[in-house]
N, C-alpha and C positions, 0 to 999 in steps of 0.2 A: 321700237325705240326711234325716237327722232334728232337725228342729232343735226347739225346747221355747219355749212358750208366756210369750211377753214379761212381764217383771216389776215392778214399781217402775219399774224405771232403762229400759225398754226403749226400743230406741236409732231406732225408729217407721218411716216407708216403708219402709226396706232390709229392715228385720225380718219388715215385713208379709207384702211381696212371697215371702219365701223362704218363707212357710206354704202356699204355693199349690202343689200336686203338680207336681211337675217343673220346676217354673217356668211352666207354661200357665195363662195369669191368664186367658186364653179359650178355655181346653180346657174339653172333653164329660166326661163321668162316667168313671173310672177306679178304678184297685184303691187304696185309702188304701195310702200309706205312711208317715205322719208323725202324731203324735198331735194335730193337728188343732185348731180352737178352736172356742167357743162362741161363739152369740150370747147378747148379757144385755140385759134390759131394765132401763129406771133406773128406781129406785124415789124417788119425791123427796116431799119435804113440802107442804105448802098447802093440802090435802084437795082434791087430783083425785085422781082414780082410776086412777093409775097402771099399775094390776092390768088394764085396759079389754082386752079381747080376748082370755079366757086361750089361746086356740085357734091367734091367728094366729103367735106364733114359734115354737113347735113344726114350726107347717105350713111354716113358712118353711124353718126349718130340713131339712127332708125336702124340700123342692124344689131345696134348693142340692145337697143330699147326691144327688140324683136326678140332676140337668141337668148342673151343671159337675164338675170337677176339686177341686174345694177337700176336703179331709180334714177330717169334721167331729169333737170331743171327745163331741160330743151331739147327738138331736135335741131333747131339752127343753129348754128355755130356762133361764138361770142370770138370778139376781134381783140386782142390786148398788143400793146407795149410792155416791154419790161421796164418801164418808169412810172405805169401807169400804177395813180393806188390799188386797184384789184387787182393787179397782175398777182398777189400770193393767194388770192381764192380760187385761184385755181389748178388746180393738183395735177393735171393734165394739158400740155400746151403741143401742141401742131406747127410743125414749117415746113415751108417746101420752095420750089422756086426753082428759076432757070437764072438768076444772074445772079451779082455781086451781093451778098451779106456782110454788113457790117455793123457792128456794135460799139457803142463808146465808154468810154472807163468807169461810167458810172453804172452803162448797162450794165458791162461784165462784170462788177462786181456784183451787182444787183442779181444778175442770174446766177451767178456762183452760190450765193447766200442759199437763194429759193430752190438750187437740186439739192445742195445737203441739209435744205431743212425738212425734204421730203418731198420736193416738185419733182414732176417727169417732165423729159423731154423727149418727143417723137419727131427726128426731123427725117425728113423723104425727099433726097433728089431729086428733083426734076428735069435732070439732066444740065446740068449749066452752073450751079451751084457749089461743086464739090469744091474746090479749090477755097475761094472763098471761106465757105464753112468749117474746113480745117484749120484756117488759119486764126480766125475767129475762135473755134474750139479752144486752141490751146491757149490762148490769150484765157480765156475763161479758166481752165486746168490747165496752167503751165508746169505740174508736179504729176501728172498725169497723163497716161496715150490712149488714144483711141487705138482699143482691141478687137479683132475681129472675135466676133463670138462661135464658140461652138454648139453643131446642132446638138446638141442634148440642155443646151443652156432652157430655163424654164420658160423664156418667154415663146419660146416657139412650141411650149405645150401645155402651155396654163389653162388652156380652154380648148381650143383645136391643134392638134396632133399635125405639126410641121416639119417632118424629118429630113429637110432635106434646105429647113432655113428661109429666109426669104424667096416669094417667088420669084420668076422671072414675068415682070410684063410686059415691056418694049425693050429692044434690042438694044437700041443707045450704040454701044461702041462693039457690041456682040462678046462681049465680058460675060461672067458666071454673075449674077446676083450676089450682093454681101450684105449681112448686117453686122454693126461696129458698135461697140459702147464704151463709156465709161462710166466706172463703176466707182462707189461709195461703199467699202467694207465690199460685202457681197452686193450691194442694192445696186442694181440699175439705173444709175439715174438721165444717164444722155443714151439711147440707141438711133441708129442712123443708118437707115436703107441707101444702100450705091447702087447703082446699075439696076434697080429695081423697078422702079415707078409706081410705087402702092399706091399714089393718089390719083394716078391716071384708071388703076382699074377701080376705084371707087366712086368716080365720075358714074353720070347717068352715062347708058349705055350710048347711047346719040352722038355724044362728045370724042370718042374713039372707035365706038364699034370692036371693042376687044369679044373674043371667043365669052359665052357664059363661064365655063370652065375655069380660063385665068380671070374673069372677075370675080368669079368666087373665092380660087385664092387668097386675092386682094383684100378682099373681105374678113376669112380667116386672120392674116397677116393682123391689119389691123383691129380686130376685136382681138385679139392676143395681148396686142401693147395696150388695149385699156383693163382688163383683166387684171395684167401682170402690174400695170402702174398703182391699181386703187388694192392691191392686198396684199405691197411689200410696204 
């Protein structure tokens, strides 16, 4: 079955789920049949550097394409705005960054809309960011908090087996690792790596020279959140 990539109006879980080959939201790698979607990373204002890691969604991208089931549109990564008109084609959005985030009232409304119409959000510290991005957050959900999640939560085991949560891949402030979300009902719609740095270990190797070991993690970590985002 072929179904075409959500629009504007798209109608979110049901939609998601039916992008997944065959329906196996936990199947192995297989022949595409569906024209598939992209990952995008948001591009937002405040002077961070949004751009931070040109390496790791591409890579990412070619690990989903590699490991599961999922039909990918690409493996480059697509750039969006949240004011931008595709910004709701896509069901899967990336950020990351070492400075300031800021969003304006039309964004925040605008992303607000697109998590509870069934968008995900994957934002990854990159060390520099936090503050910022919280404060942003809540301006988005001001009726809601960012909750640390527990390891048994599905996204650390929708696909690979994470019991222990987000990895650790650079030390940063020598903190435990966190993942955070907010939630929609049960659905996940905002999670957010602290003290992590999943897009560092999803860089080409060259770019940090991390252990193979923790960029496989990184790997796992993130093919988790595209798993978990296209089959709730």
């Amino acid at each position: 079955m072929t179904v075409p990539r959500p629009t504007l109006n798209f109608r979110g879980p049901a939609l998601l789920l039916a992008m997944i080959l065959g329906g196996a939201c936990l199947g192995h790698a297989g022949e595409p049949t569906g024209p598939g979607f992209a990952i995008a990373r948001l591009r937002y204002s405040g002077g961070g550097d949004w751009y931070s890691n040109p390496t790791s969604m591409p890579n990412l991208a070619k690990a989903v394409a590699e490991r599961t089931s999922v039909a990918l549109e690409s493996t480059e990564e697509a750039q969006v705005a949240i004011l931008d008109p595709e910004f709701f084609t896509y069901p899967y959005v990336y950020m990351n960054g070492h400075g300031n985030v800021r969003f304006s009232d039309s964004e925040v409304e605008r992303l607000r809309k697109y998590l509870l119409a069934g968008g995900f959000l994957f934002a990854d510290d990159n060390y520099g960011m936090d503050e910022s991005f919280r404060r942003e957050l809540a301006r988005v959900f001001p009726d809601r908090k960012l909750v640390s999640l527990p390891w048994s939560h599905p996204i650390y085991h929708c696909f690979y087996d994470l019991p222990k949560g987000p990895p650790k891949v650079h030390e940063h402030d020598g903190k435990p690792s966190q993942g955070l979300g907010i939630f929609d009902g049960d659905r996940l719609v905002v999670f957010y790596t602290f003290q992590s740095d999943i897009g560092d270990g999803l860089e080409d190797w060259e770019a940090h020279k991390d252990p193979p070991e923790v960029r496989e993690q990184a790997f796992r970590m993130a093919v988790n959140t595209v798993v978990y985002a296209l089959s709730r």
